[in-house]
N, C-alpha and C positions, 0 to 999 in steps of 0.2 A: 624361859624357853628361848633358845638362839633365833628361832625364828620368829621372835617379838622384838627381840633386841636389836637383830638387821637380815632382816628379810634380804636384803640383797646378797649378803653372805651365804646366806643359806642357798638361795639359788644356785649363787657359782657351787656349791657345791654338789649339788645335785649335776650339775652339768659337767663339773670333774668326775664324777662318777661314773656317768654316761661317758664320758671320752675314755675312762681308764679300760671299763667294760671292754673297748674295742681294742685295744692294742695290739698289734698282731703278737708282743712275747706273751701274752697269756694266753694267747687261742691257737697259734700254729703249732703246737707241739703234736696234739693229738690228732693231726691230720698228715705227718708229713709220711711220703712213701719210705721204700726199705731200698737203700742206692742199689745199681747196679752190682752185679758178681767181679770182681777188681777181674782187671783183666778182659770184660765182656763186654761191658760197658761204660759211656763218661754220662757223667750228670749236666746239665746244661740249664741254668735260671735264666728266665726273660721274663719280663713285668713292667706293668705300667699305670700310673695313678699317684694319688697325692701321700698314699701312704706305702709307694713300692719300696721307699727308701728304709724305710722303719720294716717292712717286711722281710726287704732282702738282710737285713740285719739281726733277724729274730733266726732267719733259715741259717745262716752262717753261725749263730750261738751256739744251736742246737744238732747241725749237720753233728757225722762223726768227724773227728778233725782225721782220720787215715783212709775215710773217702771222699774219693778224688770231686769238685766243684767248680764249676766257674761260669760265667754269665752275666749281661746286661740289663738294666731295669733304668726306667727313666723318672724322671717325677716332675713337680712342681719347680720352679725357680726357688729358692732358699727354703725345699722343705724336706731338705736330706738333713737328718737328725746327726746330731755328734757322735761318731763313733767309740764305743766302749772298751775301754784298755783291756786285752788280752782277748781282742776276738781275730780271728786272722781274717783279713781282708781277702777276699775271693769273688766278690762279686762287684761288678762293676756298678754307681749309680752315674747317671747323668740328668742332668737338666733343662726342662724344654718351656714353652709357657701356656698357662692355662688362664682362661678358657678360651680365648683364641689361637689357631697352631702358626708357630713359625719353624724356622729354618733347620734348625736345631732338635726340633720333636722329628720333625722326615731325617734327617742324619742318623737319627737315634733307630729310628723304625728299620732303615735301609740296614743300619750295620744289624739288626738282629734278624732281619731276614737273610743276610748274609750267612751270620751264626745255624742260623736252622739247615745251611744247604749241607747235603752230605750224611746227615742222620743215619745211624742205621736202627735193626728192629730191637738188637739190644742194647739202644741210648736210653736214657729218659731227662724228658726236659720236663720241670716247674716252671710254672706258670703264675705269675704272682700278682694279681689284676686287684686293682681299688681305681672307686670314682675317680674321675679327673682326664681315666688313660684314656678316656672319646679324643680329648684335643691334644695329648700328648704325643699319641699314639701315632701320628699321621702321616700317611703317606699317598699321597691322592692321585682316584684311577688316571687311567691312560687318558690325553684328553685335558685333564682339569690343572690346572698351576695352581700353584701355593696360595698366589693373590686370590683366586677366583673361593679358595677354600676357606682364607681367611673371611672372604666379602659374606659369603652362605654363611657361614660359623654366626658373625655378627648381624647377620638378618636373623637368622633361626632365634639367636639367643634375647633379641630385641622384640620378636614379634610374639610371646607367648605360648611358645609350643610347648608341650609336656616333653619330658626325657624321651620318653618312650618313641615319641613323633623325631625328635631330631636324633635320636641315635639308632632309627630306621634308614633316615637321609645320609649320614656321615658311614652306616655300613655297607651303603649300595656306591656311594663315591670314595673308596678307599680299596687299596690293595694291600692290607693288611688284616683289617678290622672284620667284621660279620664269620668269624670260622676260617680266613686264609690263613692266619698264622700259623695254626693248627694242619693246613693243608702243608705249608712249608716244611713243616716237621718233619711229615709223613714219610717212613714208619714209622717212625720211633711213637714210643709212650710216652702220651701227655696227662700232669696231672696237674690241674687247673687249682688253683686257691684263692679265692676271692673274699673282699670284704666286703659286704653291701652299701651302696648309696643310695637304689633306687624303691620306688614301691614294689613290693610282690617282691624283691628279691630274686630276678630273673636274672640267670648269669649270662643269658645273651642279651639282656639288656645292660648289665653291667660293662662300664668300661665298651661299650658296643661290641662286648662278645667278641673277641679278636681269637679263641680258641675254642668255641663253642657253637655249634649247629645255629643257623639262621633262619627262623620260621616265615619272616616278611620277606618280601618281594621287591623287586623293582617300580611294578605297578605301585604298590604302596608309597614307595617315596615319591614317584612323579605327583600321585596324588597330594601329598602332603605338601611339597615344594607348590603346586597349583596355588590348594587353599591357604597359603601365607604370602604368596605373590612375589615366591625369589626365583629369578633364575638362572638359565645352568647355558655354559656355550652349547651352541648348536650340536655340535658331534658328539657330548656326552648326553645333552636331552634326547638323541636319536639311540645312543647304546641303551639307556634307561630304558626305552618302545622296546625295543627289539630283546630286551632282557640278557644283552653282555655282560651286561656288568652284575648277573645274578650270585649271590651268595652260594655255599655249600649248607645244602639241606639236610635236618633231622634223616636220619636213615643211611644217610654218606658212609659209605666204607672207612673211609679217613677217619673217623672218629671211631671206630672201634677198639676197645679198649682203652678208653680214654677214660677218666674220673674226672668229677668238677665236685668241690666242696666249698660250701659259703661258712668262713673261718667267724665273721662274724658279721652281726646285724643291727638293723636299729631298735627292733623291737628288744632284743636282749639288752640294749642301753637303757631305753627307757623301762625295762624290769628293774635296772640296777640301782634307777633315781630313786624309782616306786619304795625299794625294798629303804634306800635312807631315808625317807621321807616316813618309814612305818617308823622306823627304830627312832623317828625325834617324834613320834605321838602324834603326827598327820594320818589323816585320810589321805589315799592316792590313787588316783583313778588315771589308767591310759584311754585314748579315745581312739587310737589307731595309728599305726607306722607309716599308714599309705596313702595322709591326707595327700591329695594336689587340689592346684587351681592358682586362680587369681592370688599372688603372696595379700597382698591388702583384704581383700574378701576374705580372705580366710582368717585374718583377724578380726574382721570384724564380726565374724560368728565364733571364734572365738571367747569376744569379748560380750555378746551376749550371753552369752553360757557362763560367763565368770560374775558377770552383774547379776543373774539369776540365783543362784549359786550364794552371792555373797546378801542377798535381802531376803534370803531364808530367816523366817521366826519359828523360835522356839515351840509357836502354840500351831504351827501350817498342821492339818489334822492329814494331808496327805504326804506321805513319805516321798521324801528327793531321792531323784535318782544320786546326783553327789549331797556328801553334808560336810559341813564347814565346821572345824578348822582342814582344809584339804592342800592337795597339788591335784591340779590337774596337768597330764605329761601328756604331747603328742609328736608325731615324727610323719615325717615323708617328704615329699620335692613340689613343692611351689612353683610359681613362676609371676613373670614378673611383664608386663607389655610396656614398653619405653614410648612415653607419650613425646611426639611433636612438639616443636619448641620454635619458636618463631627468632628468627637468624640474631638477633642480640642478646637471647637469653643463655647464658650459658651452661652445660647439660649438668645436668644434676649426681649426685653420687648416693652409692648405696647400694646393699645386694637384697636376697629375698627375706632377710631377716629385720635388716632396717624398713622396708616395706609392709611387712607386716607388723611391726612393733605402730608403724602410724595406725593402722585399721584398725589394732586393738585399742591404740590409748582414744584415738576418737570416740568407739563403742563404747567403752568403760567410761565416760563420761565423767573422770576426775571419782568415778565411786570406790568409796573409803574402804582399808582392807585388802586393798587386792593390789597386788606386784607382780611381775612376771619378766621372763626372762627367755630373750630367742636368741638362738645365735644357731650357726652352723660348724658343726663337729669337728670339722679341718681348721677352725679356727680362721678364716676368712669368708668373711662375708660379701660373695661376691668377689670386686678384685681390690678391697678397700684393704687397711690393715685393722680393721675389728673382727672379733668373730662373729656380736649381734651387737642389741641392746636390751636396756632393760625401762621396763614401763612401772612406774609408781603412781599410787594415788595422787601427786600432786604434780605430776607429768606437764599437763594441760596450765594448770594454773602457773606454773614456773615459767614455760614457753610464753604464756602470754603476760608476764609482768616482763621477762627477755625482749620481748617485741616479736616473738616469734607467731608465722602463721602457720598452722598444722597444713591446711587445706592448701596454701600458697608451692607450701615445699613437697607432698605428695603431686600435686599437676605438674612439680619439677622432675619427680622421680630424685628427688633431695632428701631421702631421709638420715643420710652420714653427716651432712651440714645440723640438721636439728636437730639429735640426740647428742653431736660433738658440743654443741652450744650447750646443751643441759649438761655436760660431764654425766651424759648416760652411756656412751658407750664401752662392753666389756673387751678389752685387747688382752688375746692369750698369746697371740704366738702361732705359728703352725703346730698344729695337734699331734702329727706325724698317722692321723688314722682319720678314716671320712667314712661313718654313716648317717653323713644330710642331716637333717631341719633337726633341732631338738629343742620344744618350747615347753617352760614348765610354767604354771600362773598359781600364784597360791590366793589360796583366800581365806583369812584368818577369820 
């Protein structure tokens, strides 16, 4: 069986599985509208995230080529995918940085709100949103400079906040994002097409919902920005009070007639690992799309469930809820608190997948049988070039004949330095598609 032979192969392929699942050319076709009546109306694509470029490219395959098309979409730094001979170019990608925004994402944002000025009621713009488009997307309220949005970006992203919390903050400080794009539009018809990153799958939380009704508040991000202790200059902390800078709400005229479809998800990737993992004679159990928390905690209950799991006997007269030989598959958005470093140490690297890969190899305690495999779907981990790593039974004991200390490099936030040392970490490349965390742990 190939999963005796090299379990790590097996892994990556389960996690190719998982990324193919998502692709926007297998999933946009059966979502896209019916163009405008020629002559009535023009079609106009705007999109933002790590897979806009691979989107905007699946809509251009499939558009008709004698209706009329054309539009901006932004992405990642080096993650617009090679263009396919004999597709006509008609949509514009460009490139900004994630997960911090610079200069080039607001450029990006300005000329597509440009784009949206003039609409009328028989346009129709796509909308082509995947993870990533919170910092791509950016164009910061009245009040706020670049610098001040880059400094929040990197407290937010440093102190542990769930998606959900900071892409509350980034909707209430932005003039584009929480529903305004969608305002820009206005009238025309908007039909939204998303991939999912986030838990629940909420498309105002995707991409922070820059076409899509906004249920939080202003109050809510002051609160949030309180409880992580960042803050904001004075005249946008007083629009926050005062609720200027409130979003467009569920119920808004503006969105009328609007459509939003989630093209694809995590849980459909993790079915798709599931299903190879039946076909090679595993058990395959998912545990949920919508873990969060602590990335390291979350391995390390991980790893007690895999150590459980794997010291299963034959004669246990109580039935396991999993049984071995299995995968265990789970998905959702981690997060990760960047510990303090006192001024000569120098900071640590790694995203929420090398983070959890420590939680779980410490849990698992070198027990025999069990491998696993985290990486993140976009194919970077964090801002490293991994997309995770992979944990083996003799993990722990290899590091520590290396000189490596497990405990030493997690209080660094170092997990890219000690799985590089072991030749554990998996580099794909950018995926061209991102739905977040996808960890699979087998236990033979």
């Amino acid at each position: 069986m190939a999963t005796l032979e090299n379990p790590q192969a097996f892994l990556r392929q389960l996690f190719d599985a998982a990324v193919l699942r998502a692709q926007p050319l297998h999933n946009l076709a059966a979502y896209l509208p019916t163009p405008p009546d020629l002559g009535k109306g023009c079609t106009l694509v705007l999109g933002a995230g790590k897979a806009a470029g691979a989107m905007a490219q699946a809509l251009e395959a499939l558009w008709p080529h004698d209706a009329p098309l054309s539009g901006l979409v932004v992405t990642r730094y080096g993650h617009t995918p090679a263009r396919p001979a004999g597709v006509l170019h008609r949509i514009e990608v460009l490139e900004a940085a994630h997960p911090v925004p610079d200069a080039a994402g607001v450029a990006a944002s300005e000329r597509m709100l440009g784009l949206a000025q003039g609409l009328g009621a028989h346009d129709l713009v796509i909308c082509l949103i995947s993870g990533g488009g919170s910092a791509l997307l950016t164009l910061p309220a009245t009040g706020l400079a670049l610098a001040d949005k880059q400094r929040i970006s990197r407290d937010l992203l440093a102190s542990g906040a769930t998606i959900g919390e900071m892409n509350c903050v980034r909707k209430h400080l932005s003039r584009i994002k929480g529903g305004r794009l969608a305002a820009a539009c206005h009238p025309a018809r908007v039909v939204t097409l998303c991939i999912s990153d986030v838990p629940g799958d909420d498309p105002s939380t995707i991409a922070s919902g820059p076409t899509v009704p906004d249920a939080t508040t202003c109050a809510q991000a002051l609160a949030i920005l309180k409880r992580y202790a960042i803050g904001l200059p004075p005249l946008v902390h007083a629009a926050l009070e005062s609720g200027a800078l409130e979003t467009p709400k569920p119920g808004d005229t503006l969105f009328a007639g609007h459509a939003v479809q989630v093209i694809a998800t995590p849980m459909q990737s993790l079915r798709a690992a599931a299903v190879l993992a039946r076909q090679m004679g595993l058990n395959a159990y998912i545990l949920s799309d919508e873990i969060e928390g602590e990335s390291r905690e979350v391995g390390r209950v991980h790893g007690a469930i895999a150590r459980t799991v794997a010291q299963q006997l034959p004669a246990d007269s109580v039935p396991a809820a999993f049984c071995k030989p299995c995968v265990i598959l789970s998905g959702g958005e981690t997060t990760v608190t960047l510990r303090s470093q006192p001024p000569h140490v120098p900071p640590g690297r790694g995203g929420r997948a090398g983070e959890f890969g420590l939680g779980l190899a410490q849990a698992l305690q070198g027990q025999p049988n069990v491998w696993a495999l985290v990486a993140d779907t976009d194919g970077i981990d964090g801002v490293e070039d991994n997309a995770g790593v992979f944990v083996t039974p003799d993990t722990l004991a290899r590091a520590q004949a290396a000189g490596l200390g497990l405990a030493q490099h997690a209080d660094r936030n170092d997990a890219y330095s000690f799985f590089s040392a072991l030749d554990d970490l998996l580099v794909t490349g950018p995926t061209h598609t991102n739905v977040n965390d996808f960890r699979a742990l087998l236990v033979l």
